[in-house]
Backbone as numpy.savetxt, mean C-alpha at the origin, in Angstrom:
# Nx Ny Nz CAx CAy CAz Cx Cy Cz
-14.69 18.98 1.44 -13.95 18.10 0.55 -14.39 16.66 0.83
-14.58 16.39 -0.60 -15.02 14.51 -0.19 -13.88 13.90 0.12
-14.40 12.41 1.09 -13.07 11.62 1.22 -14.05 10.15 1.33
-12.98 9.45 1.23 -13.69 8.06 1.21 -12.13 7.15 2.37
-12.65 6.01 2.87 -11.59 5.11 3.64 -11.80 3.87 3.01
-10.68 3.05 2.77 -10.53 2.15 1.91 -9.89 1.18 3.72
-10.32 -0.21 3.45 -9.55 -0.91 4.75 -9.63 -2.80 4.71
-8.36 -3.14 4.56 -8.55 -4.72 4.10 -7.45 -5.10 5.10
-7.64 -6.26 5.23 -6.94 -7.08 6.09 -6.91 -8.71 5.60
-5.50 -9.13 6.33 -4.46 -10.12 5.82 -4.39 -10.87 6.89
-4.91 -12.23 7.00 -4.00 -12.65 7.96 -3.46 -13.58 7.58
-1.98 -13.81 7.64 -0.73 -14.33 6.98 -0.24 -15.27 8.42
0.55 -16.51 7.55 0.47 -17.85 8.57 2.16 -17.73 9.47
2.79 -16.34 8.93 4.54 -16.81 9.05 4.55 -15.28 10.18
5.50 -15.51 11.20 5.86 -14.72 12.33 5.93 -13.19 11.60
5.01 -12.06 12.78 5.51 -10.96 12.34 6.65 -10.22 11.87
7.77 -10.65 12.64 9.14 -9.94 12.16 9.13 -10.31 10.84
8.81 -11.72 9.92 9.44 -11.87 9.11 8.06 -10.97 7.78
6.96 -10.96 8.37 5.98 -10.03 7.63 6.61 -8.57 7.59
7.20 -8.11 8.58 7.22 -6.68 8.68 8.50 -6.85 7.75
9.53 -7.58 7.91 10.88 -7.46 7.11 10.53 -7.16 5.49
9.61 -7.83 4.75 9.36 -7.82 3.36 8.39 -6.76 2.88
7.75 -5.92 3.82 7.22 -4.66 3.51 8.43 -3.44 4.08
9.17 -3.92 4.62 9.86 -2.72 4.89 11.11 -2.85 3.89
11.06 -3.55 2.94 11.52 -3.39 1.59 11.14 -2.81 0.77
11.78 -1.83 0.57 10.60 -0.90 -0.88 10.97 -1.25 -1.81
11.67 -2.19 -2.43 11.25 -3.19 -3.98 10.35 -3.85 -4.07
9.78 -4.42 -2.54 8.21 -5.22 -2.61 6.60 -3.85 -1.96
7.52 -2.64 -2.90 6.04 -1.73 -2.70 5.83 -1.53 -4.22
6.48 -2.68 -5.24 5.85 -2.82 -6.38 4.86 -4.14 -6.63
4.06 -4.00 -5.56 3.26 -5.70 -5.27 1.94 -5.04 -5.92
1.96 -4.95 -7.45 0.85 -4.48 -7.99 0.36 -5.13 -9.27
-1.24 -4.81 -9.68 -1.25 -5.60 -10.86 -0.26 -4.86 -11.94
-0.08 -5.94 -13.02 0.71 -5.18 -13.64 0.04 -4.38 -14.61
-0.99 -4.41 -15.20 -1.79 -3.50 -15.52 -1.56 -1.77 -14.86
-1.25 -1.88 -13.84 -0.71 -0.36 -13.29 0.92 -0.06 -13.42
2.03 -1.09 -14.14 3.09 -0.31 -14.35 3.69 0.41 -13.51
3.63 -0.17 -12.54 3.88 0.62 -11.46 5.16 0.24 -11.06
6.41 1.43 -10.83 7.78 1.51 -10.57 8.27 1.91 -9.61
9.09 1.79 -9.19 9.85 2.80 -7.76 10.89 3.51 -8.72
11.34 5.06 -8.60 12.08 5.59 -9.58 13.18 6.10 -8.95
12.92 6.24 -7.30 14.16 6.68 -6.78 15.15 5.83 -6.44
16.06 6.18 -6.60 17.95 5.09 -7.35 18.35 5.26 -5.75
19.43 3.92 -5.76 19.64 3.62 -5.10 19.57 3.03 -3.97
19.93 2.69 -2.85 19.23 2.16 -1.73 18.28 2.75 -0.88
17.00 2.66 -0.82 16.29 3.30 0.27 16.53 2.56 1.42
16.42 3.40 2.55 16.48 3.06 4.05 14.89 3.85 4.46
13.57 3.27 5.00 12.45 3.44 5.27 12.67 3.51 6.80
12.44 5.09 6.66 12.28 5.90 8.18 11.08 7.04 8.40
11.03 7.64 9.29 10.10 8.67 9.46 10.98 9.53 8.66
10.50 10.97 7.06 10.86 11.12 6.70 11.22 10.93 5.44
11.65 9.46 5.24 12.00 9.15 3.58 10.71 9.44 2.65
11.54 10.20 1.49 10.58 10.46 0.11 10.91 9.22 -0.88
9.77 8.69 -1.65 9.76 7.79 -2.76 9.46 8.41 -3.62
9.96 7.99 -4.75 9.09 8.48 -5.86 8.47 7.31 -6.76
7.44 7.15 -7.22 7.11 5.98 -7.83 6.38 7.07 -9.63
6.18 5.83 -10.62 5.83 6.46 -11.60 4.76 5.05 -11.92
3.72 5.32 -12.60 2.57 4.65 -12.86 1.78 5.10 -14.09
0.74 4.13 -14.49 0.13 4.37 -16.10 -1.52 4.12 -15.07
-2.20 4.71 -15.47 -3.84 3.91 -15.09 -4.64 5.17 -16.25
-5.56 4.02 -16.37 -6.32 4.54 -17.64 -5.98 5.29 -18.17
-4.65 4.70 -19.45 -3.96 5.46 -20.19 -2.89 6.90 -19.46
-3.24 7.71 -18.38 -2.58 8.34 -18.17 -1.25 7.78 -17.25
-0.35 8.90 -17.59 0.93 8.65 -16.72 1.03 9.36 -15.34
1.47 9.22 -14.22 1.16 9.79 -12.95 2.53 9.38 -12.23
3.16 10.54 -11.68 3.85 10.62 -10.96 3.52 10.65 -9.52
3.97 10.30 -8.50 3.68 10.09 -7.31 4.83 9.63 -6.24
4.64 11.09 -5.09 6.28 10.75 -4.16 4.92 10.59 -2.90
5.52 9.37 -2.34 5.03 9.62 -0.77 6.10 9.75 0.39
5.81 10.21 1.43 6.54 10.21 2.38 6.48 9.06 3.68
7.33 8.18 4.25 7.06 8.01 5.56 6.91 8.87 6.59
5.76 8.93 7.17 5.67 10.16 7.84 5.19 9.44 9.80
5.21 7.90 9.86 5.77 7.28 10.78 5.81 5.84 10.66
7.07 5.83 11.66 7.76 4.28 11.42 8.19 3.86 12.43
7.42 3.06 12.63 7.54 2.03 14.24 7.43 0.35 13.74
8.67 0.07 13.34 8.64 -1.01 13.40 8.99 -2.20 14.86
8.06 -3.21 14.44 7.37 -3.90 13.26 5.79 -3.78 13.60
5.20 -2.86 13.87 4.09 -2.52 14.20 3.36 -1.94 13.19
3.69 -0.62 12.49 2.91 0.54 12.60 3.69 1.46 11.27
3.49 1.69 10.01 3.87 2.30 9.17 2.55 3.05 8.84
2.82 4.71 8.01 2.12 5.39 7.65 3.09 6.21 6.41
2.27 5.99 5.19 3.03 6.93 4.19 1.73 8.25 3.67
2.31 8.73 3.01 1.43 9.65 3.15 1.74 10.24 1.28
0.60 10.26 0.55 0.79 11.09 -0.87 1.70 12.40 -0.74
2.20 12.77 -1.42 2.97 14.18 -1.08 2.97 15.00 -2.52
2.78 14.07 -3.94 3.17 14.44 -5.32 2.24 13.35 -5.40
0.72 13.82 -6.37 0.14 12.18 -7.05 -1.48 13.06 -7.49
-2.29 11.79 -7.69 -3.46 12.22 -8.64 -4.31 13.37 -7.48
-4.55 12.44 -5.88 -5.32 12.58 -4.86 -5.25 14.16 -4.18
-6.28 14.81 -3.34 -6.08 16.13 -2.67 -5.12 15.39 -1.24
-5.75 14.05 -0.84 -4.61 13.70 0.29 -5.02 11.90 0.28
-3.54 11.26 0.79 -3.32 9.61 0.64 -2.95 9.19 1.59
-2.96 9.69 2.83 -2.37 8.55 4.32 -2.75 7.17 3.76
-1.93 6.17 3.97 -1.99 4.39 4.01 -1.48 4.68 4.99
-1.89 3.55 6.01 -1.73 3.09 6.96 -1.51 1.43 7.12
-0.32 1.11 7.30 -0.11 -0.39 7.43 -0.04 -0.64 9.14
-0.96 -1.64 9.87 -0.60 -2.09 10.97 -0.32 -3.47 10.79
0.63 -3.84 11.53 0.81 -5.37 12.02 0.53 -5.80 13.14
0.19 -6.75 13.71 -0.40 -7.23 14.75 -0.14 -9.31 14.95
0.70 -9.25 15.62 1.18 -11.20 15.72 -0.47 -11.48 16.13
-0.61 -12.67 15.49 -1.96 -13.48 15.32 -1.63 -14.61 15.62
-1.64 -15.53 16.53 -1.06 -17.11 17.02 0.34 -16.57 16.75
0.56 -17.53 15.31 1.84 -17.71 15.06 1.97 -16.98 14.03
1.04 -16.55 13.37 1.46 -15.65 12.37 1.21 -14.27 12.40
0.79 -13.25 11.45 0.73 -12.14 11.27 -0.72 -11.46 10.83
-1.37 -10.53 11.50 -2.49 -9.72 10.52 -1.87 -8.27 9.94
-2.32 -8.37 8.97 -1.70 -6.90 8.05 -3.32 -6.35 8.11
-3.11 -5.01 8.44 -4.25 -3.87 8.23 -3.81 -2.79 7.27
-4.41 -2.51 6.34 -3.97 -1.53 5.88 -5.32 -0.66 5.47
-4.99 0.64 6.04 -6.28 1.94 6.19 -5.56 2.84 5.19
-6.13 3.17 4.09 -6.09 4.30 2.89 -7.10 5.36 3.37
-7.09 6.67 3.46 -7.71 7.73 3.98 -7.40 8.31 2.57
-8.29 9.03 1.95 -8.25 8.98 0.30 -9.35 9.97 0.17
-8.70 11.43 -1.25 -9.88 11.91 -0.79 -9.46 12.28 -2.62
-9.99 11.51 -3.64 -10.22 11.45 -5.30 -10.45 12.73 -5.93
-9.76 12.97 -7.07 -10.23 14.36 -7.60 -11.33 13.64 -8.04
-12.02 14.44 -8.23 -13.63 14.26 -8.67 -14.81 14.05 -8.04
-13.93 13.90 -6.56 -15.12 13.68 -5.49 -15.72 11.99 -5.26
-17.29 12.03 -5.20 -17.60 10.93 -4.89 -17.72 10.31 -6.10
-17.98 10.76 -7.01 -18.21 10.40 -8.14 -17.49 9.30 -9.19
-16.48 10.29 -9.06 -14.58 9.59 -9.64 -14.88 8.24 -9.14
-14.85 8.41 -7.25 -14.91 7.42 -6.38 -15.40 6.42 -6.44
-17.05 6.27 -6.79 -17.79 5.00 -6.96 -17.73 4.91 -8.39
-17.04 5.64 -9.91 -17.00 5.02 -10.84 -15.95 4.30 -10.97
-14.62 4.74 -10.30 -13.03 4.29 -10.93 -12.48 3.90 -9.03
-12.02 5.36 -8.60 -11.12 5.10 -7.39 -11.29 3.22 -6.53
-12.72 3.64 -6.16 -12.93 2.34 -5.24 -12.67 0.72 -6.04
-13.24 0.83 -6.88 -12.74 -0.06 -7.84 -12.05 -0.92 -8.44
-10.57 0.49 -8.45 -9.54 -0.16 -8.45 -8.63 -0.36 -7.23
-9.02 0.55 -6.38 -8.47 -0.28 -5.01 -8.77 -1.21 -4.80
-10.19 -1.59 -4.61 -10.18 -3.03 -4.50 -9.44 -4.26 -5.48
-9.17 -4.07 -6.98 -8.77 -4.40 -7.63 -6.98 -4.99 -7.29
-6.54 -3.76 -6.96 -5.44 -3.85 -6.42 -4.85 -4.69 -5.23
-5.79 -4.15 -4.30 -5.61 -4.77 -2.92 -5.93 -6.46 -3.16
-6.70 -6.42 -3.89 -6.91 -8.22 -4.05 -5.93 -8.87 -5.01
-5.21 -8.17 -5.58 -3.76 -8.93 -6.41 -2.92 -9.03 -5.50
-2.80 -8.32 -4.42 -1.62 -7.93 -3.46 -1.96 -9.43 -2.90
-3.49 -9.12 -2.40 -3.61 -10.21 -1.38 -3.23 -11.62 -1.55
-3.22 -12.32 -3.28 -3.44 -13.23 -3.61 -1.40 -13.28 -3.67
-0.88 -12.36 -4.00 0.13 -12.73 -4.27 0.86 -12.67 -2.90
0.91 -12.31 -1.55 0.86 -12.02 -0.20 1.08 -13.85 0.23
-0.32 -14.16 -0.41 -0.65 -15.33 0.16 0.39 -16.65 -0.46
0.90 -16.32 -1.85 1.60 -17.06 -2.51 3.24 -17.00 -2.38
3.18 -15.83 -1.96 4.69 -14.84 -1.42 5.27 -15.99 -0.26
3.91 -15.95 0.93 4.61 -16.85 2.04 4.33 -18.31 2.37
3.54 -18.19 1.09 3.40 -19.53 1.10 2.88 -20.14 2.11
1.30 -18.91 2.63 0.29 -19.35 3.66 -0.92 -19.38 3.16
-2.07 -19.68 4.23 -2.83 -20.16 4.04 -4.00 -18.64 5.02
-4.59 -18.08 4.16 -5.67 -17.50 4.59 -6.59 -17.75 5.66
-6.09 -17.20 7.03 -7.47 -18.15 7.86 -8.59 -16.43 8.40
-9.75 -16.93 8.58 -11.09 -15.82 8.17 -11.62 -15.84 9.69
């Protein structure tokens, strides 16, 4: 089975706790272009633990796609892993690490991703739009805390 790893990194100017606090909000795991329509569908309050199911619903190239992931570990403010459970992919671990940087924060995030269609899908669409994605996040990340990107 093909797989591909997707892996970008953040480094954000404001203290880890307060980085880890706004991802461990799952109303800000709709930090997407909006071109992907992308929703959280499960009601009510989530509490993000080892365990919790999401369900999210999404549009990409015209189709509609349902998609539940699981936290499948949660060590905060370190170390989150969700995992596809219901979605397009054969398998979706993300991996978010945090790591205090001076005074601020680095975000890692590792996608382990393995595309129906193989490599193919992969270098026409998948990679693509991850990157696509990940760089709206980033820009809006950066505008979110109102820091400054240092390389």
């Amino acid at each position: 089975m093909y797989s591909s790893i997707y892996k970008a990194e953040l480094a954000l100017a404001e203290p880890l706790e307060d980085v880890f606090s706004f991802f461990a909000d799952p109303r800000n795991l709709q930090l997407t272009p909006p071109w992907l329509h992308f929703k959280v569908l499960t009601r009510g309050p989530i509490v993000l633990r080892a365990g919790t199911l999401i369900d999210y619903g999404l549009r990409l190239r015209g189709f509609r796609i349902q998609w539940q992931s699981e936290i499948t570990i949660w060590e905060p403010p370190h170390w989150v892993v969700d995992e596809q459970k219901l979605g397009p992919c054969r398998s979706w671990p993300h991996e978010h690490r945090f790591e205090p940087r001076g005074d601020g924060t680095l975000v890692l995030d590792l996608v382990r991703y393995a595309p129906p269609g193989g490599w193919l899908l992969d270098k026409l669409f998948v990679r693509r739009d991850l990157q696509k994605v990940f760089e709206f996040r980033r820009l809006k990340l950066l505008a979110l805390f109102g820091a400054r990107e240092s390389r």
